[in-house]
PAKEKE-229900 format. One record per residue (C-alpha): residue in three letters; z, x, y. Coordinates in steps of 0.2 Angstrom, whole numbers, plus 2048, in hexadecimal, padded with zeros to 3 digits. Each point is the difference from the previous one (the first is absolute). Layout:
REM PAKEKE-229900
ALAZXY/...
REM end
This chain:
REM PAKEKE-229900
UNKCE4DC8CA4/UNK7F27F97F7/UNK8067EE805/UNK80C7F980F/UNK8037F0807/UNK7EF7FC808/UNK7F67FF7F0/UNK7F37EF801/UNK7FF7F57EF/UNK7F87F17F8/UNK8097F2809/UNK80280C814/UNK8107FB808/UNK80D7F67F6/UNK80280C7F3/UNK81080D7FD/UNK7FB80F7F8/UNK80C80D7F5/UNK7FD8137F7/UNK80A8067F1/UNK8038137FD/UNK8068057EE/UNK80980F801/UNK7F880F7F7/UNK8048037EE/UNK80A7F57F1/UNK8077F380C/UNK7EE7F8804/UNK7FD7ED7FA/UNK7FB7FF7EF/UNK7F38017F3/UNK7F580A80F/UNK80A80A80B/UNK7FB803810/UNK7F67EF805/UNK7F37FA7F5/UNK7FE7ED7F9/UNK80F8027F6/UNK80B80480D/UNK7F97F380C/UNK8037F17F0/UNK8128087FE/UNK8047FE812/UNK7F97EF802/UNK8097F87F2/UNK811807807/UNK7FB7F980D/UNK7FE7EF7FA/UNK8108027F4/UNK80A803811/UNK7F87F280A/UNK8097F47F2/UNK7F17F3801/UNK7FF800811/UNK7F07F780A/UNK7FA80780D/UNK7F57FA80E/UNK7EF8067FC/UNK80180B7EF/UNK80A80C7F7/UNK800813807/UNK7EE8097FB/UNK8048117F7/UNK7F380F7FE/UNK7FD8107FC/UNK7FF80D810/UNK7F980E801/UNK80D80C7FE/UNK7FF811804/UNK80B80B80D/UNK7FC7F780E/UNK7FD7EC7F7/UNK80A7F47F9/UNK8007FD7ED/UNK8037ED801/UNK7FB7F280E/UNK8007F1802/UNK7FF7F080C/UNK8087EF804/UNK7F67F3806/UNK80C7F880F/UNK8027ED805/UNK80A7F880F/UNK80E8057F8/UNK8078137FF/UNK80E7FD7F4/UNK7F28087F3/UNK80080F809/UNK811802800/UNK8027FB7EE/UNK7F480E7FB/UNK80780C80A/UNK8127FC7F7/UNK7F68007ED/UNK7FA813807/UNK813804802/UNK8057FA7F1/UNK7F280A7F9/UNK804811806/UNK8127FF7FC/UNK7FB7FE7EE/UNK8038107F3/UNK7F48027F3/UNK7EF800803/UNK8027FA813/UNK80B80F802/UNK7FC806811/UNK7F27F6804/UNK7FE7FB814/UNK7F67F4809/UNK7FC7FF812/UNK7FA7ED807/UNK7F87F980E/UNK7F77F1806/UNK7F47FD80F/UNK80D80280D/UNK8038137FB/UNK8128057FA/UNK8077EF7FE/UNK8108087FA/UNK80380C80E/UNK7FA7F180B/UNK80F7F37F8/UNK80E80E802/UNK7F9808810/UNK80F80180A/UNK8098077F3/UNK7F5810801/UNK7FF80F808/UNK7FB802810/UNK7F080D7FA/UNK7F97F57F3/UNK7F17F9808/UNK7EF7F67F7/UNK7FA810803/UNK80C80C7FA/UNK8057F47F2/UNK7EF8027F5/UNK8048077F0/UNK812800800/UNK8077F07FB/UNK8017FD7EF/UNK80A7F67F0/UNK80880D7F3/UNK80F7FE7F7/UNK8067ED803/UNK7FF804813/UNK7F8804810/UNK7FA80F805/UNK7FB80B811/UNK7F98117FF/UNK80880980F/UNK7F480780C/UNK8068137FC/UNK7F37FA7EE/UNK7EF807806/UNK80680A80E/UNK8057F380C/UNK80C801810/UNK8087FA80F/UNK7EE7FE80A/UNK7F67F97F0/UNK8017FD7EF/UNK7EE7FF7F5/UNK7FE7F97F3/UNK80480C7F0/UNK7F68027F0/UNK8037F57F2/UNK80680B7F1/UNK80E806812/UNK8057F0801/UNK8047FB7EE/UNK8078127FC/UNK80D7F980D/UNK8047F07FA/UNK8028057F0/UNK80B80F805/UNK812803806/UNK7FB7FC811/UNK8077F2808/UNK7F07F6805/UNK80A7EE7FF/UNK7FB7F5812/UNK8117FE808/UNK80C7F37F9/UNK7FF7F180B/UNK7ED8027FF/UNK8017FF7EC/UNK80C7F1801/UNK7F57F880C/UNK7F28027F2/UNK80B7FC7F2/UNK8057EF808/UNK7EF7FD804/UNK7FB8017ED/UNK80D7F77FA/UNK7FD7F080D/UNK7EF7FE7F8/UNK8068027ED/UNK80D7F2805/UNK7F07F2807/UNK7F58057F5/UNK7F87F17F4/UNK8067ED801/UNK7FD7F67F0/UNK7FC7ED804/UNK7FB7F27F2/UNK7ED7FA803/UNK7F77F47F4/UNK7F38097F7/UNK7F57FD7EF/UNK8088077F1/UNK7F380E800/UNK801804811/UNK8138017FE/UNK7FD80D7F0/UNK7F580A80C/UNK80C80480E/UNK8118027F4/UNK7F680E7F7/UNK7FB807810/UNK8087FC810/UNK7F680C80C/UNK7F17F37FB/UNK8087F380E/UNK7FC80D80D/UNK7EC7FE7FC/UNK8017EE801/UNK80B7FE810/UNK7F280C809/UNK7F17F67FA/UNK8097EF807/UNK80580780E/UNK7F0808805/UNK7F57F27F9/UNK7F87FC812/UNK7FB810804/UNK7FD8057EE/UNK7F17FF7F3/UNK7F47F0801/UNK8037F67F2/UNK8118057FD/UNK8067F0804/UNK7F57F67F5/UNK80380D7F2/UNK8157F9803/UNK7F87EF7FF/UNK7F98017F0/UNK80D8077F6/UNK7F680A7F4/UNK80F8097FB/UNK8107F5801/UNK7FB7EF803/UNK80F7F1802/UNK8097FF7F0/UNK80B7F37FB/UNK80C80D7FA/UNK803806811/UNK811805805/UNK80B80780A/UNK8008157FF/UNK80C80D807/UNK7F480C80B/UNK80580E808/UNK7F7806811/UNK80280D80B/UNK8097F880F/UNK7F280380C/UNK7F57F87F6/UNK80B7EF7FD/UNK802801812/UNK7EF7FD803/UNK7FD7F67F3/UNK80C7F2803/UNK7FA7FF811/UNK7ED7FE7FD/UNK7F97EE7FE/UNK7F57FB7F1/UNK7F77F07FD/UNK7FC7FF7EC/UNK7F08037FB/UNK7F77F07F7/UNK8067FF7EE/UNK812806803/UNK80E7F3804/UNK8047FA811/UNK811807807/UNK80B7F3806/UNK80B808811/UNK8127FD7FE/UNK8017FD7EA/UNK80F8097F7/UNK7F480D7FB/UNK7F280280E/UNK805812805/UNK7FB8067EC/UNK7F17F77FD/UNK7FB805814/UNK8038137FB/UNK7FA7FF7F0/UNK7EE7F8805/UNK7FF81080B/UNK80480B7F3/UNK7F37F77F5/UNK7F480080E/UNK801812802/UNK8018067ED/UNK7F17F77FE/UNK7F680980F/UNK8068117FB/UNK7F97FB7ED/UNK7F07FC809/UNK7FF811809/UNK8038087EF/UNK7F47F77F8/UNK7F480780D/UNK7FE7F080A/UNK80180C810/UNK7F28067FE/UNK7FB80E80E/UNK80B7F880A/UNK804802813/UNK803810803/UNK80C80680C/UNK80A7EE7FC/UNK80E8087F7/UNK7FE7F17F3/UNK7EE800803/UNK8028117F5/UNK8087F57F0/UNK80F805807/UNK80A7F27F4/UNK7F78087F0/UNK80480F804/UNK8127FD804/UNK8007F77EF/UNK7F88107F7/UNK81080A809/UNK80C7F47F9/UNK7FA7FE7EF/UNK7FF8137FD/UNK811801808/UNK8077F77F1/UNK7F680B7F6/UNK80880E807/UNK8107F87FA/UNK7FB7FE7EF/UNK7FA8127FC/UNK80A8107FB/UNK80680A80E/UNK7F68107FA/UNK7EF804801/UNK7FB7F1802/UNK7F37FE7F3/UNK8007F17FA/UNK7F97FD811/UNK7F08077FD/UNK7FC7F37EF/UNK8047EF809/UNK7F47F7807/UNK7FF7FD813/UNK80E7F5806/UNK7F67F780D/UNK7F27FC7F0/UNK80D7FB7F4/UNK80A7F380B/UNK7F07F8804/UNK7FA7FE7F0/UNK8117F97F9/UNK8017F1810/UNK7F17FA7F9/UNK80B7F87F0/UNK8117FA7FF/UNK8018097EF/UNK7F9813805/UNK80C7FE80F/UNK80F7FE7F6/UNK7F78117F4/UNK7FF807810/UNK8117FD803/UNK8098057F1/UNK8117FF7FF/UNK803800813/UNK7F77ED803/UNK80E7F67F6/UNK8077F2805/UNK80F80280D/UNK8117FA7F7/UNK8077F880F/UNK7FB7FD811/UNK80A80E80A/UNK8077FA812/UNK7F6800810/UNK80680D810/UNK8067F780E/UNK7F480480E/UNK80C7FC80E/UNK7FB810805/UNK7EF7FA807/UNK80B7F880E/UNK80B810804/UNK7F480880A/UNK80880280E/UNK8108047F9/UNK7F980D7F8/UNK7F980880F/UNK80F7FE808/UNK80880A7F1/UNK7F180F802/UNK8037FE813/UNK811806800/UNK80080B7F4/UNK7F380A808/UNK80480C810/UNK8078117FD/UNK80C8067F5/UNK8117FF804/UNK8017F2809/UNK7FC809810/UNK7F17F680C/UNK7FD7EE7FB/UNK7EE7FF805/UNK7FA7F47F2/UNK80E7F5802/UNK7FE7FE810/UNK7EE7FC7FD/UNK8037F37F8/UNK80F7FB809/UNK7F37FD80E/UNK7F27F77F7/UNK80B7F47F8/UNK8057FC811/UNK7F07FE806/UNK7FA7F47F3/UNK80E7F6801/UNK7FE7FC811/UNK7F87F0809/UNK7EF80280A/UNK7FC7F7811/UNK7F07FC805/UNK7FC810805/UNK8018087ED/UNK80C80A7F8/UNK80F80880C/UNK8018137FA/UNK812805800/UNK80580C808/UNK7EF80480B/UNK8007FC813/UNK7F17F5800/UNK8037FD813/UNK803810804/UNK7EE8057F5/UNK7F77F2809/UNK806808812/UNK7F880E7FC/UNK7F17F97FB/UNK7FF7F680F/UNK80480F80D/UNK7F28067F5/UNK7F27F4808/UNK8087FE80E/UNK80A7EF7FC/UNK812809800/UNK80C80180E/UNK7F87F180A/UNK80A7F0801/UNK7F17F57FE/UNK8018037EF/UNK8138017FE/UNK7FE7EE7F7/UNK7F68057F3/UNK80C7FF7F2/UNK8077F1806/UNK7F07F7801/UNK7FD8077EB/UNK8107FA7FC/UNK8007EF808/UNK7EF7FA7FB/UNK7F680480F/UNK7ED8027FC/UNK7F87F780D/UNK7F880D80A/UNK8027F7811/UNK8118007FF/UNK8008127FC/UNK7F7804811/UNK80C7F4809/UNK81280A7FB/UNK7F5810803/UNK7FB7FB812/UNK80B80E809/UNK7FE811801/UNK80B810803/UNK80480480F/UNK7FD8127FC/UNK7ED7FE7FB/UNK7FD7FE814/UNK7EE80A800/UNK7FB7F87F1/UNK80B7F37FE/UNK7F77F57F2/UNK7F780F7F7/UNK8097FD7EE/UNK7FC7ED803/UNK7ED8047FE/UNK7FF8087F0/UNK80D7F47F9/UNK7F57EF807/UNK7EF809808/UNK7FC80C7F2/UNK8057F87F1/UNK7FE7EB806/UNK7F280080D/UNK8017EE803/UNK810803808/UNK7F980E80C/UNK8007F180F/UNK8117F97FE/UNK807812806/UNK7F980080F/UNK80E7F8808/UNK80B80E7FB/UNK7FB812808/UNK7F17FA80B/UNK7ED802801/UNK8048127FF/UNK8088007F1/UNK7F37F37F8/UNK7F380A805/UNK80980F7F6/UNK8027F67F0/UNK7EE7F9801/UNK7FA814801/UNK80F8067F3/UNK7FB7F27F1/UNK7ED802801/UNK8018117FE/UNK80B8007F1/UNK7F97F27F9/UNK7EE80A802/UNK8078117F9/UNK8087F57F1/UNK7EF7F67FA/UNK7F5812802/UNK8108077F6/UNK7FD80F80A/UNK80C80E7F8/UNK809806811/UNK80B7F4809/UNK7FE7FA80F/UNK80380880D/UNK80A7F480C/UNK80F80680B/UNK80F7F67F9/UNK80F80A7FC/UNK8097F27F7/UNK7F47FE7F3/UNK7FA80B7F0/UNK7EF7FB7FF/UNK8018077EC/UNK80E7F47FC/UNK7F57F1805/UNK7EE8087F9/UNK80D8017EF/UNK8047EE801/UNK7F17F9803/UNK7F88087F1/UNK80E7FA7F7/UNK7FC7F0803/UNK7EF8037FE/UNK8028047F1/UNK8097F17FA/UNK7EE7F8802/UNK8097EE806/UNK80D8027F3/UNK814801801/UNK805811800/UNK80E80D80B/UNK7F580280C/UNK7FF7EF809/UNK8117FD7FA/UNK80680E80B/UNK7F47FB810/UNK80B7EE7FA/UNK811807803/UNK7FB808811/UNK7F97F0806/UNK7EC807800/UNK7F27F27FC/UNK7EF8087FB/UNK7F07F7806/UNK7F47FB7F3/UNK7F280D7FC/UNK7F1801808/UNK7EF7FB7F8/UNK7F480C7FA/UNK7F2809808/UNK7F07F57FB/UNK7F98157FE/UNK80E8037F7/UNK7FD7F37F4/UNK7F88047F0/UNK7EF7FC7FA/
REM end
């Protein structure tokens, strides 16, 4: 195929991507056939009729002209993603819709994909058979006829030890035909659901106080909103001098005849917008926290704010911009180009598109008409009247349901039939977790022998299975961080340590606290003093020199490469918290300070 799921694009990751194949002969889009301008007008403003005035995160679906051909696709397009994925899945059902349209989308098929591949193979993945791979999967999957489609792996001459990947005109000969290519049931149910969720949470209209011109602006176009909420958003990481453009409010400056306005956003966006802290600019109103109407004139100052940097970026106040930046690239005009040409698309024919070709430039037109309240309304036209009545806000209650709905996903998810509860179980666990107290100590994982873990770690340096350290936990718990006291409850050893009876004690107070190298003499003798003495400065010498093989010291009760980890782990804290001296905590291990450096060492 000409194009897959791994093709680059203006804006990289972040971006699904979809192709359109008309069938050969009558059925084709109108007025050009196969492809062409025409058919890439038509499509697009079917698609926006379907959408019934949706607003989406960044900008409307792009629509082109592809190549066409045997082996290309004869219309593409893109979608520029956000946080959100409900977008995806919204175009994903308007493609549906699309296809299982007579007429001129008479057998039309699509096939979609984002960054992360196949994303509808990857949403009903246990629904699929066992052969269908990322591999074995290119080329196959595809939206025809109101549903969802998968090209057996007999289609290009596939079997049971491969299946690769068969031509295009193969593939859409057998989607088209009497084949059965559908994906399995539960897998188009799964998909079906998943669409219909994001139709149902789609936009959320909210009253914000606005400027009667401002107001006119976003009821004629709604998608508008989405240009401003990215320029606010972005502003510290955005163009220089977009803040002081929002400060002097070339284009909608405070008005008297401000008002409250029914906007609609795309919930994402109102998300993040009702979260993000403002201070006014000089010249607007101070807001006053806690007044009857302080969450509409707080949202609308941020949607003024940002209609007034995205007219900036249109009037060519970017300049070259940052490149790279995302917004540095005028990212606000351009989504204000997209959203204005997308109600342009709503208001031409649905033919050839011609009257396309004798308007002027939508992103031209709109800045010219903001300069004047009067060419804004000519701009405007019929569609920047007056609302009648003030519609009724959305409760957004669902801004706190968070977890609920996770809960609702969590339990839904697993496979079907009820059989395994994996997710459930999951979540069963972490709630647990979360909800229960900490010690001192930190967080108690439930269900993980942390005794048991930390046995195995001190048998692992040759602390485990001594009784001189049998009280370590029981000094953690009660308080105990006195290192004295710590050498006094550990004064005995085992009895079955007889040839080296304090061995383990030396790396645990010689090794690792030097100063304590004379209190233990007491315990095992001159012998064993002299033992420790010889065992720390050697390891203390092979861990300064970082020398890359370990020492070589006879002690079968330690594993030299667990403590050469944990020291560079707590190396590499440079002084700071971290799980590397809160693990030597738990076991009771002090580290000495580090030494100072070399005067050769030092730099010039």
């Amino acid at each position: 195929m000409a194009a897959g799921p791994a093709g680059g694009g203006a804006r990289g990751a972040g971006v699904c991507r979809w192709e359109g194949f008309a069938p050969p002969g009558a059925g084709a889009p109108p007025p050009a056939g196969r492809g062409g301008a025409g058919a890439a007008w038509w499509l697009r403003a079917r698609l926006r009729a379907l959408a019934e005035g949706h607003v989406w995160e960044c900008s409307p679906p792009e629509v082109r002209a592809g190549p066409g051909g045997a082996g290309g696709a004869d219309l593409c397009g893109s979608l520029d993603l956000g946080d959100g994925l409900d977008d995806e899945w919204l175009l994903v059902g308007l493609l549906l819709r699309v296809s299982a349209e007579g007429g001129a989308a008479a057998g039309m098929a699509f096939r979609v994909w984002d960054p992360d591949g196949e994303f509808l193979l990857i949403e009903a993945a246990e629904s699929l058979p066992r052969w269908l791979t990322p591999k074995t999967a290119q080329g196959r999957v595809f939206i025809c006829g109101g549903d969802f489609h998968v090209v057996p792996r007999e289609c290009g001459g596939g079997t049971a030890a491969g299946a690769p990947p068969p031509g295009l005109p193969e593939a859409l000969e057998w989607v088209r035909g009497p084949r059965d290519t559908l994906m399995p049931a539960a897998a188009r149910t799964e998909l079906r659901g998943r669409v219909e969720a994001a139709r149902g949470r789609c936009d959320h209209v909210a009253h914000c106080v606005l400027p009667r011109k401002a107001a006119r602006l976003l009821r004629w176009e709604p998608q508008i909103v989405a240009a401003a909420a990215h320029c606010l958003l972005a502003r510290e990481d955005g163009l220089p001098g977009q803040m002081a453009a929002a400060a002097s409010a070339e284009c909608f400056p405070p008005s008297a005849d401000a008002g409250p306005a029914a906007v609609r956003f795309n919930r994402c966006l109102y998300a993040r917008l009702v979260q993000e802290p403002i201070v006014p600019p000089r010249g607007h109103p101070q807001l006053r926290p806690g007044g009857a109407d302080f969450k509409e004139q707080d949202l609308g100052l941020k949607v003024l704010m940002g209609l007034e940097m995205a007219a900036w970026q249109l009037r060519g106040g970017a300049g070259a911009g940052r490149g790279g930046s995302g917004v540095g690239d005028a990212l606000g005009a351009e989504y204000l180009r997209r959203a204005v040409e997308w109600r342009v698309v709503g208001e031409g024919d649905s033919g050839g598109g011609g009257g396309a070709a004798t308007r002027p430039p939508a992103g031209a037109a709109l800045c010219d008409a903001l300069m004047s309240d009067e060419a804004l309304l000519a701009f405007l036209g019929d569609g920047g009247g007056d609302a009648g009545s003030l519609p009724p806000a959305d409760d957004d209650a669902w801004l706190d349901d968070g977890e609920a709905l996770l809960q609702q996903a969590m339990q839904g998810a697993g496979p079907a039939g009820g059989e395994g509860r994996e997710a459930e179980e999951m979540l069963s666990g972490l709630k647990s977790f979360m909800d229960r107290k900490t010690s001192h100590i930190g967080a108690e994982a439930a269900g993980v022998d942390i005794e048991g873990i930390l046995s195995e770690l001190k048998g692992a340096l040759g602390l485990g299975g001594h009784d001189d350290f049998a009280d370590i936990g029981s000094d953690l718990d009660s308080g105990a961080s006195d290192p004295d006291s710590a050498r006094t409850d550990g004064g005995s050893s085992s009895s079955g340590e007889e040839s080296r009876p304090g061995a383990h004690r030396y790396l645990h107070r010689g090794v690792l606290d030097p100063a304590s190298d004379s209190d233990d003499e007491d315990v095992g003798g001159e012998a064993d003093a002299a033992f420790a003495q010889e065992y720390a400065a050697a390891l203390r010498e092979q861990l300064r020199e970082a020398a890359p093989a370990a020492p070589q010291v006879d002690a079968e009760d330690v594993d030299l490469e667990v403590v050469q980890g944990l020291l560079d782990s707590v190396a590499a804290q440079e002084g700071l918290p971290g799980p590397g001296s809160n693990l030597l905590g738990l076991l009771g291990v002090r580290l000495p300070a580090d030494p100072p450096a070399a005067p050769d060492r030092a730099g010039p």
